[in-house]
N, C-alpha and C positions, 0 to 999 in steps of 0.2 A: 614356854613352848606349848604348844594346842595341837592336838595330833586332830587338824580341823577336816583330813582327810579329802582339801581341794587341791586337786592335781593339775599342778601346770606343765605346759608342753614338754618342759626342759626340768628334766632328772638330775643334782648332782652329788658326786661321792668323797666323803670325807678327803681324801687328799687334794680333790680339784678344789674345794670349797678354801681349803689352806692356801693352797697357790694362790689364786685369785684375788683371794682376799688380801696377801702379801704385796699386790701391786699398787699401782697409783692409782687405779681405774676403778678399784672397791666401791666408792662410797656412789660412783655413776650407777654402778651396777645394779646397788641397790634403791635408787630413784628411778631404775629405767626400765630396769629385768623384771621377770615373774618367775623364780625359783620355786623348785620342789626337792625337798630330800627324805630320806626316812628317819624317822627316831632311834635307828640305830647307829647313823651317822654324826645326829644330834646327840646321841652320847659318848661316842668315841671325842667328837670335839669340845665335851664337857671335862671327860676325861685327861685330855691331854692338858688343858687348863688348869685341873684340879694338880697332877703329878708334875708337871713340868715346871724348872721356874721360869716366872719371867725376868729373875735375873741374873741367869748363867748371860754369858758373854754375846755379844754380838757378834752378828754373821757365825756364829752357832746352829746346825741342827735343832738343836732344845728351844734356841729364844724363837729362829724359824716361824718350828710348831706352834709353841703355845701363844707366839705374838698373832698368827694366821689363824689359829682356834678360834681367838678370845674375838677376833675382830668378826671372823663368818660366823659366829652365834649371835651377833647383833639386831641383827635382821630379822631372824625367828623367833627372838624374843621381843619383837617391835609389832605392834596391831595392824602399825600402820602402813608397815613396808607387805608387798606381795611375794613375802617367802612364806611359805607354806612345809610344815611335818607329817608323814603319813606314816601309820603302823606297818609294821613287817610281821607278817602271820605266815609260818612258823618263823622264830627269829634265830638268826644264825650266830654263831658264836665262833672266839676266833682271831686269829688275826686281819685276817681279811674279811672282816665280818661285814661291816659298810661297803664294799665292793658285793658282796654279796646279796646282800640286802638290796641294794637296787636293782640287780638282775631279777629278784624275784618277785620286786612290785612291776618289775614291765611285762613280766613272764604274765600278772594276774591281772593287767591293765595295759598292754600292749596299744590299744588304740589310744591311748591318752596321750602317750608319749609322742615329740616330733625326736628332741634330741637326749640323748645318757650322755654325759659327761664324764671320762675317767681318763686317768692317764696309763689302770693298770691296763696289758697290752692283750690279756685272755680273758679279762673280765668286757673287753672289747667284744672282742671277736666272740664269745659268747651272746651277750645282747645283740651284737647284729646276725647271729645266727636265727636269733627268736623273733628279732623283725623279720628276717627273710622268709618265715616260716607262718608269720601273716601277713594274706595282700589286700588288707584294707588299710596298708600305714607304710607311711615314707621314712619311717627312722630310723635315726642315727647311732651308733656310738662313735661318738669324738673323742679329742683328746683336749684337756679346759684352757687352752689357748681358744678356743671357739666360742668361748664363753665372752671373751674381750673380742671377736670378731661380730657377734653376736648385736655388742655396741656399738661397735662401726656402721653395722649394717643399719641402725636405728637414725644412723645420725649425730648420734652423739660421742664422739669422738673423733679426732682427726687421724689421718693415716699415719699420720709420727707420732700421735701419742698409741695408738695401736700396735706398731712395732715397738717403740720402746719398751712399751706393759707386759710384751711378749716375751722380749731380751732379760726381761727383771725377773718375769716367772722361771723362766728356762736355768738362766743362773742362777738361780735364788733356790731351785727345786736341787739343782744339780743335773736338770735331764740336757746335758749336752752330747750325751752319745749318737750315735749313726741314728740308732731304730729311734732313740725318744724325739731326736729334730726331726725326723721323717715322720713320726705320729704326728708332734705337734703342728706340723702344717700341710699335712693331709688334705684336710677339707676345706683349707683357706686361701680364697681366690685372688690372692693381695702379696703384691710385690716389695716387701722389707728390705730390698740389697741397698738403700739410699739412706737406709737409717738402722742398720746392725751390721755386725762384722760377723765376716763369712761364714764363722766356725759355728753360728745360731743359726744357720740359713739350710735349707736340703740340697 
């Protein structure tokens, strides 16, 4: 990892980076995206690698994590791919320290940012407080179903592999509650009811 300190549009935080990576659409993402995260993210996903095994049981929590760690640290540990690490100055600590840690690189770089990426629902609503509170920037906090929209929007993916990638995160994460399927298709302008079953849908 290189904390090369090039920041691209799109911010994300340790739990989105697990999701994403969990689906089919990973390895597009990382031939096609231009990611940014902070080094304290990069080490919570070191972390979870390091303690977790990767051979507790399938469809586990534990295997989840550490199989969606081990695969989103590929990337920023690759020259060649466009994921990028940037330092968190003061660094937080914590459990929710990667959520954290990205609100406080937009809070100190606010124009660089287009989108944040999280799924947590106050670490939202916080960063979008702080783009609201500059109007030289259109950004976002989404929820990282946006991230696989993101590659729709590129082209590179079709609308049934975009829904299906959606359905695998959402179940695979566990967020099929009311508020987590209402986060995660918030901001996505794309109609899944021909290729998911109801209970993923808003």
């Amino acid at each position: 990892m290189v904390d090369d300190a090039v920041r691209h549009p799109v911010i994300v935080d340790t739990d989105a980076l697990i999701a994403v990576a969990n689906t089919g659409l990973w390895s597009r993402i990382m031939d096609n995206l231009q990611l940014t995260t902070t080094n304290v993210c990069y080490h919570e996903l070191q972390r979870h690698v390091r303690e977790l095994s990767e051979y507790s049981p399938e469809e586990t929590r534990e295997r989840w994590v550490h199989d969606g760690s081990k695969r989103a640290l590929e990337p920023f540990d690759d020259e060649d791919t466009s994921f990028t690490t940037v330092p968190c100055v003061p660094r937080p600590h914590g459990e929710d320290a990667g959520e954290k840690s990205v609100q406080t690189e937009i809070e100190q770089h606010t124009k660089l940012y287009r989108f944040a990426i999280s799924m947590d629902k106050h670490g939202r609503r916080a960063i979008n407080r702080v783009f609201a509170d500059t109007e030289e920037t259109t950004g976002k906090a989404v929820a990282p179903t946006f991230l696989l929209y993101l590659l729709l929007d590129e082209g590179k993916c079709t609308v049934a592999e975009f829904c299906q990638a959606c359905g695998e995160m959402l179940r695979g994460e566990g967020w099929t509650g009311y508020q987590a399927i209402e986060a995660a298709w918030a901001a996505i302008p794309v109609d899944c009811s021909q290729y998911l079953q109801s209970d993923l849908l808003p």
